[in-house]
C-alpha positions as CSV (number, residue, x, y, z in Angstrom):
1,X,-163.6,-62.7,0.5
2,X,-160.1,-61.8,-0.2
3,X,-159.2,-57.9,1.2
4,X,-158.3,-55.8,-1.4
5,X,-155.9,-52.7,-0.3
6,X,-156.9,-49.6,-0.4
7,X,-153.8,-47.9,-0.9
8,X,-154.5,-46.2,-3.9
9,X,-157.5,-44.1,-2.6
10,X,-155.3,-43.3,0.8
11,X,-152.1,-42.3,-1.2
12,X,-153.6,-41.2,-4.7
13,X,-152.4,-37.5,-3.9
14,X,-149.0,-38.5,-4.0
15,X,-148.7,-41.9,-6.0
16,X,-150.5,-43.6,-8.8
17,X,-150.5,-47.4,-8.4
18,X,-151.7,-48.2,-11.0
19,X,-153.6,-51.8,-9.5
20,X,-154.4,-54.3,-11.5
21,X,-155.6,-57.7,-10.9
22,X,-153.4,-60.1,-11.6
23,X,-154.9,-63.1,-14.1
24,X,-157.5,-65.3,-12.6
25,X,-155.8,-64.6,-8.6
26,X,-158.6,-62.1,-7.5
27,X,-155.8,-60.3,-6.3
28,X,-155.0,-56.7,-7.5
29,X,-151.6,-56.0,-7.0
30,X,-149.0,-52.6,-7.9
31,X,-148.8,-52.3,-11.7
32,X,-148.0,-51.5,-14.3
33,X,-149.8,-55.1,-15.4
34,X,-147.1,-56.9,-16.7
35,X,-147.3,-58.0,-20.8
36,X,-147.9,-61.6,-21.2
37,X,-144.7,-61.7,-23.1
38,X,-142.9,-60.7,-19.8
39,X,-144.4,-63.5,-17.5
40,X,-143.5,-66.0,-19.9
41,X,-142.2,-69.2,-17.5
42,X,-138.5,-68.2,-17.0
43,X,-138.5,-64.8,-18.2
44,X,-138.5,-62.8,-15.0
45,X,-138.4,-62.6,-11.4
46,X,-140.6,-62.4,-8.6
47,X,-140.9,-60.4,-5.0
48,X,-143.7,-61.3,-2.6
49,X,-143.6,-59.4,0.8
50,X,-146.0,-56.7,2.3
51,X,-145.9,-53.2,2.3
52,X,-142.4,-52.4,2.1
53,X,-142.1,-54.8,-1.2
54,X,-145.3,-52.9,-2.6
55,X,-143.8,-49.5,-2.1
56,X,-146.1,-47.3,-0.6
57,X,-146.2,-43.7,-1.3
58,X,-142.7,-44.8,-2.9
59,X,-142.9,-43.7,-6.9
60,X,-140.0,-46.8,-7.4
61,X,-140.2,-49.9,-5.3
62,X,-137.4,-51.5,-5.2
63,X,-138.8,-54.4,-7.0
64,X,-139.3,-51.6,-10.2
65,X,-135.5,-50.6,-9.4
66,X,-134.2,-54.4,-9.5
67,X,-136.1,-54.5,-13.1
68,X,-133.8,-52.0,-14.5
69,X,-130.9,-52.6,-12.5
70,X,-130.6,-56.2,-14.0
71,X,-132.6,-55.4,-17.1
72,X,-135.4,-58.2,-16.3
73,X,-139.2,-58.2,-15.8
74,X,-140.1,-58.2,-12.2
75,X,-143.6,-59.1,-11.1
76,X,-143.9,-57.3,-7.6
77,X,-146.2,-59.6,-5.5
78,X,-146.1,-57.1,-2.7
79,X,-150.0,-56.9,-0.2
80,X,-150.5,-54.4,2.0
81,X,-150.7,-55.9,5.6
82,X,-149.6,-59.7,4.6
83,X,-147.5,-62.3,6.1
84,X,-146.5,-65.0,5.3
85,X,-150.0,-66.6,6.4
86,X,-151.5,-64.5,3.7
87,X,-148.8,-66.1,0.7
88,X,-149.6,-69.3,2.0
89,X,-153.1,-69.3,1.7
90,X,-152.7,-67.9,-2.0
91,X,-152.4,-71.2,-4.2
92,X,-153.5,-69.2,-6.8
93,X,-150.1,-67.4,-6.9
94,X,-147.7,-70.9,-6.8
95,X,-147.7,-70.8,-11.0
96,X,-146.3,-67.0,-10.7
97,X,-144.2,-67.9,-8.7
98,X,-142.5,-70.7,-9.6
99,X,-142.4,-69.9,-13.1
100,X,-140.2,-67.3,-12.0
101,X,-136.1,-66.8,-12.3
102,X,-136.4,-66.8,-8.7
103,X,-138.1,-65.8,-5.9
104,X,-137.4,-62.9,-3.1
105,X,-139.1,-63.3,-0.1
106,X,-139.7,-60.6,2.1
107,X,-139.5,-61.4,5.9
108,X,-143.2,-60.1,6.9
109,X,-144.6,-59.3,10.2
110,X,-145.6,-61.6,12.8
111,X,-148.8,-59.4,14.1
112,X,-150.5,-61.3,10.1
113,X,-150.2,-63.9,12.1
114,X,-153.1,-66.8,13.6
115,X,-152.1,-67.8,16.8
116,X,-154.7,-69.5,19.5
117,X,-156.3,-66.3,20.3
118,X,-156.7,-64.4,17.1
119,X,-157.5,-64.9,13.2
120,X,-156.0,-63.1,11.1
121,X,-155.9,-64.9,7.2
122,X,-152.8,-63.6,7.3
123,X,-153.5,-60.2,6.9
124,X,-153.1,-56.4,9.1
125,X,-157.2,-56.7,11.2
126,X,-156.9,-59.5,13.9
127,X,-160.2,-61.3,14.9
128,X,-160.4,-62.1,18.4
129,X,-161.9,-65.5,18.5
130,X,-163.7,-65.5,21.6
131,X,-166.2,-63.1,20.4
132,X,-165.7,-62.4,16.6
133,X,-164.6,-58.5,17.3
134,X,-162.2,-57.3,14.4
135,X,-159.5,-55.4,15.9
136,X,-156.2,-53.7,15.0
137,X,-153.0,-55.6,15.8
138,X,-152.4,-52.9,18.3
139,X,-155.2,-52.7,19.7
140,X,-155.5,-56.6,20.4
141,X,-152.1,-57.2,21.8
142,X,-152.9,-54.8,24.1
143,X,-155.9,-55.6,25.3
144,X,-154.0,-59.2,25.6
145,X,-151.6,-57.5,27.9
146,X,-154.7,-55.4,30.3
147,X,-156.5,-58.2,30.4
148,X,-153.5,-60.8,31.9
149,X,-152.6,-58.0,33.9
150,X,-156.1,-57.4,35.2
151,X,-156.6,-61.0,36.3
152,X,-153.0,-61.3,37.5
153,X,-155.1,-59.0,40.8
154,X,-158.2,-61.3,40.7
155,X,-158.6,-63.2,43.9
156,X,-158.5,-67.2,42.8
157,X,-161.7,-67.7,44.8
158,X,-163.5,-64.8,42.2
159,X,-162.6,-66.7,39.1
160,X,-162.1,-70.0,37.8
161,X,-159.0,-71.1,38.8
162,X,-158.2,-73.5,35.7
163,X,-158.9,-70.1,33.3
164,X,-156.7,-68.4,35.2
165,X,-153.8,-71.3,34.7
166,X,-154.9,-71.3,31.7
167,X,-153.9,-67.8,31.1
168,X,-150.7,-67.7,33.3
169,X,-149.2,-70.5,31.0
170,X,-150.9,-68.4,27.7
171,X,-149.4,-64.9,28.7
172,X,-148.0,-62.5,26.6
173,X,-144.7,-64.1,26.3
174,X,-146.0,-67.5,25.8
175,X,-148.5,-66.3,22.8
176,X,-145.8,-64.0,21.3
177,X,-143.7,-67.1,21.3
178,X,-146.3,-69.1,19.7
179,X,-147.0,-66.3,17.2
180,X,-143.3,-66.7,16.0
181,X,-143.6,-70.2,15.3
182,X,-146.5,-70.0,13.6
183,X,-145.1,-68.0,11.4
184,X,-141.7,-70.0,10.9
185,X,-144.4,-72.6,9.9
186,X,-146.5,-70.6,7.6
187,X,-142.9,-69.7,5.8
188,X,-142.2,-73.6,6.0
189,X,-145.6,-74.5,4.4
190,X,-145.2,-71.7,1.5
191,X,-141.3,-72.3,0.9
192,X,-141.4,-75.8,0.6
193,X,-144.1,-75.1,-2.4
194,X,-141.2,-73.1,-4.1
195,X,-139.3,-74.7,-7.0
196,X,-137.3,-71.4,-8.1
197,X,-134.2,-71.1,-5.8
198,X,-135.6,-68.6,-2.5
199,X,-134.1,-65.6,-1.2
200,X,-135.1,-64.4,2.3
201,X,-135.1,-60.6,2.5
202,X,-134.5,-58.9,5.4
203,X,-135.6,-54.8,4.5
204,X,-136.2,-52.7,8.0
205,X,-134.7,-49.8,10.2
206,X,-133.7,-52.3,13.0
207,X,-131.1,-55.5,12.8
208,X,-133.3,-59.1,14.0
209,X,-132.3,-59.1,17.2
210,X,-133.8,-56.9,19.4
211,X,-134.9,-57.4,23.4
212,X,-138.7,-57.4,23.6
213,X,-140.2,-56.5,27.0
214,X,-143.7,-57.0,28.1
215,X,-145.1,-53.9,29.6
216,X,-146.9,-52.3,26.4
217,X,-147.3,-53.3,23.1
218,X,-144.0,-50.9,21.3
219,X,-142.1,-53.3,23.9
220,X,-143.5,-56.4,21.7
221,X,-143.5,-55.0,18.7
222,X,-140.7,-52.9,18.0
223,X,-140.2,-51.5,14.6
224,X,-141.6,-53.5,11.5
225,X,-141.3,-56.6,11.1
226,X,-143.5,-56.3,14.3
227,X,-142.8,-59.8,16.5
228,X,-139.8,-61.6,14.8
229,X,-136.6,-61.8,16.5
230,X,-133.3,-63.6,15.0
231,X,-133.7,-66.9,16.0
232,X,-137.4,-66.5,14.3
233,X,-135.5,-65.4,10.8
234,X,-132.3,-68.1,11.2
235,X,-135.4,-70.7,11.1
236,X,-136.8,-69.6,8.0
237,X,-133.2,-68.4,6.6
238,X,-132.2,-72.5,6.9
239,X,-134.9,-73.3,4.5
240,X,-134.2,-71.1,2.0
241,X,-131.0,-70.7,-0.8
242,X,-129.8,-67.2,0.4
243,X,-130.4,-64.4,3.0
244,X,-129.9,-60.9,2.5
245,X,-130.3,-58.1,4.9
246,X,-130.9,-54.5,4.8
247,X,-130.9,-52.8,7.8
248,X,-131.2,-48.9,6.4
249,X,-133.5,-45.6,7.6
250,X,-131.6,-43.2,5.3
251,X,-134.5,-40.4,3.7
252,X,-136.8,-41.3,6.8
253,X,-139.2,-39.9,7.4
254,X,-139.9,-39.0,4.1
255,X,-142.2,-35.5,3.2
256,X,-145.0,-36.2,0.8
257,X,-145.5,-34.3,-2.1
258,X,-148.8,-34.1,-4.5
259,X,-147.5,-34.8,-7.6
260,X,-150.0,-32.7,-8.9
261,X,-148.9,-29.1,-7.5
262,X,-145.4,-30.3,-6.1
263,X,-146.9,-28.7,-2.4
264,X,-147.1,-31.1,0.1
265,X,-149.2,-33.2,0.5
266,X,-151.8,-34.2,3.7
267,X,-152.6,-38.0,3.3
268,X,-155.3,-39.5,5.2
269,X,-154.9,-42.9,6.7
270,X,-158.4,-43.0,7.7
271,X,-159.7,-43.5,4.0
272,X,-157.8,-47.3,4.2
273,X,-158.2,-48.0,7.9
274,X,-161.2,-46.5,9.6
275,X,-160.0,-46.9,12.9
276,X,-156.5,-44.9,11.9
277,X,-158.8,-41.9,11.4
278,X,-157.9,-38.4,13.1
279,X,-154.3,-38.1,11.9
280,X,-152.8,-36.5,9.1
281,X,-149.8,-37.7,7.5
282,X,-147.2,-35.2,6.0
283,X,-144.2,-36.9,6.5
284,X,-144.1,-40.8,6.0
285,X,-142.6,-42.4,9.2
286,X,-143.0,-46.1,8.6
287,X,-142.9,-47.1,5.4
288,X,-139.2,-47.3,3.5
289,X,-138.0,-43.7,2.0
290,X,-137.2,-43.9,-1.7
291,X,-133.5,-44.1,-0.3
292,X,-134.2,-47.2,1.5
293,X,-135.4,-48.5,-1.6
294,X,-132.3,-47.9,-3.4
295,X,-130.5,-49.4,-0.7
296,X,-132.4,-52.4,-0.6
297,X,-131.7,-52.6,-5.1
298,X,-128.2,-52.4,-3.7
299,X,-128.3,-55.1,-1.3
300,X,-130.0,-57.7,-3.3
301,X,-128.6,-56.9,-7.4
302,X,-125.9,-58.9,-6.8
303,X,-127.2,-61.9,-4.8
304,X,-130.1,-62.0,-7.3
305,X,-127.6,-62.0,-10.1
306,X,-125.7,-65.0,-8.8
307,X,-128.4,-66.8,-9.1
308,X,-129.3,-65.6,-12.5
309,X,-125.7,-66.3,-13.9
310,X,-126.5,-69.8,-13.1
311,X,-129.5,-70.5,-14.7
């Protein structure tokens, strides 16, 4: 069973989706649903990516901004919590795409990502193999890091020694580094599918490069895309026709407003992610601003029009 975001219910206060499911996909996706005159092979262009592409509690994604900046349909593929797993695993979504203009690829997070320890079907919840348990990405990596840490004090003779080589060579750094390039190959799998010319986009508040450390899991992590590094995004970058970054935080954090009664607004993340319960959101802190959005329009109108010109 496909997951199906529940977005709308968590943001409805201050944005109407408008989710519809897109042909025979079982996917629901941002609307407005296109017209079938507007996905006529050719006639538009696409944007897959997660979150940020989607545009949560954002009235205009900047997928909807591209569409009027360069007066041309574009179908916004964006999932809540996907990576590039996820796209993969979507045959389903191949036609859309490559009937397409061309194709912007968001650079997703590498916590969607399988890796030896945890499934994921490319998606935000993490299933820990060894027992089946569904966990947060947070909440997995770290009890990755307690656990190595744990037996890191565990006399040899009180433990298997071979598990315990097992999981010196397997540490954190080794199964972050493994993470990465399963994800360079899950973006090699689903890129080399694409017959529309490919445009990796970078869209986040920090450049690639950053130095991870290994003491908690914000040390892993850092800001979104979780996991993925510069050498992680030149990989994927070389298979694709261009690369464009956006490095931006202007308008963030954002204060939500009901666009019912203009006051503002409380959303609750606990009504898409039970285990995100307890907080209150008035100001949005990790998604992209409105601002960012434009920024990202700016950054990719004129790359995507080169490409248009040529066709």
């Amino acid at each position: 069973m496909v997951h199906l975001s529940s977005y709308q219910d968590r943001d409805f206060e201050v944005v109407d989706y408008s989710m519809y499911e897109l042909g025979e996909t079982g996917l629901q996706f941002r609307g407005p649903a296109p017209v079938p005159e507007a996905l006529e092979p050719g006639s538009y262009i696409a944007c897959i990516g997660a979150a940020q592409t989607f545009g949560c509690l954002c009235q205009e994604p900047f997928p909807s901004m591209l569409a009027k900046a360069l007066d041309l349909p574009v179908l916004n593929l964006g999932y809540g919590g996907a990576g590039p797993e996820f796209f993969d695993q979507q045959r389903s979504l191949d036609a859309y795409i490559n009937n397409s203009r061309c194709v912007v690829i968001q650079v997703m997070s590498g916590r969607s990502q399988s890796n030896s320890i945890f499934d994921t079907d490319g998606l935000e919840l993490l299933t820990r193999k060894a027992d089946g348990r569904q966990l947060s990405s947070v909440d997995a990596y770290h009890g990755v890091i307690n656990e190595l840490q744990r037996l890191s004090y565990v006399p040899r003779g009180r433990v298997d020694a071979a598990l315990i080589r097992r999981l010196n060579r397997s540490g954190t750094r080794a199964l972050v580094n493994e993470t990465r390039q399963r994800w360079v190959n899950s973006y090699a799998s689903l890129i080399q599918r694409i017959q529309v010319p490919k445009l990796l986009f970078w869209f986040s508040k920090r450049r690639p490069d950053y130095r991870e450390n290994y003491l908690s899991v914000k040390g892993i992590f850092n800001e979104y895309p979780q996991l993925i590094d510069a050498e992680s995004v030149r990989q994927v970058a070389g298979l694709c026709d261009e690369y464009v970054e956006c490095v931006t935080d202007r308008g963030s954090p954002q204060q939500l407003f009901s666009r019912f009664t203009g006051q503002q607004a409380m959303v609750d993340p606990g009504n898409d992610r039970p285990d995100l319960g307890g907080q209150v959101w008035t100001h949005d802190h990790y998604y992209p601003s409105p601002e960012m959005h434009e920024d990202a329009c700016t950054a990719l109108k004129p790359v995507v029009n080169k490409y248009l010109q040529r066709l």
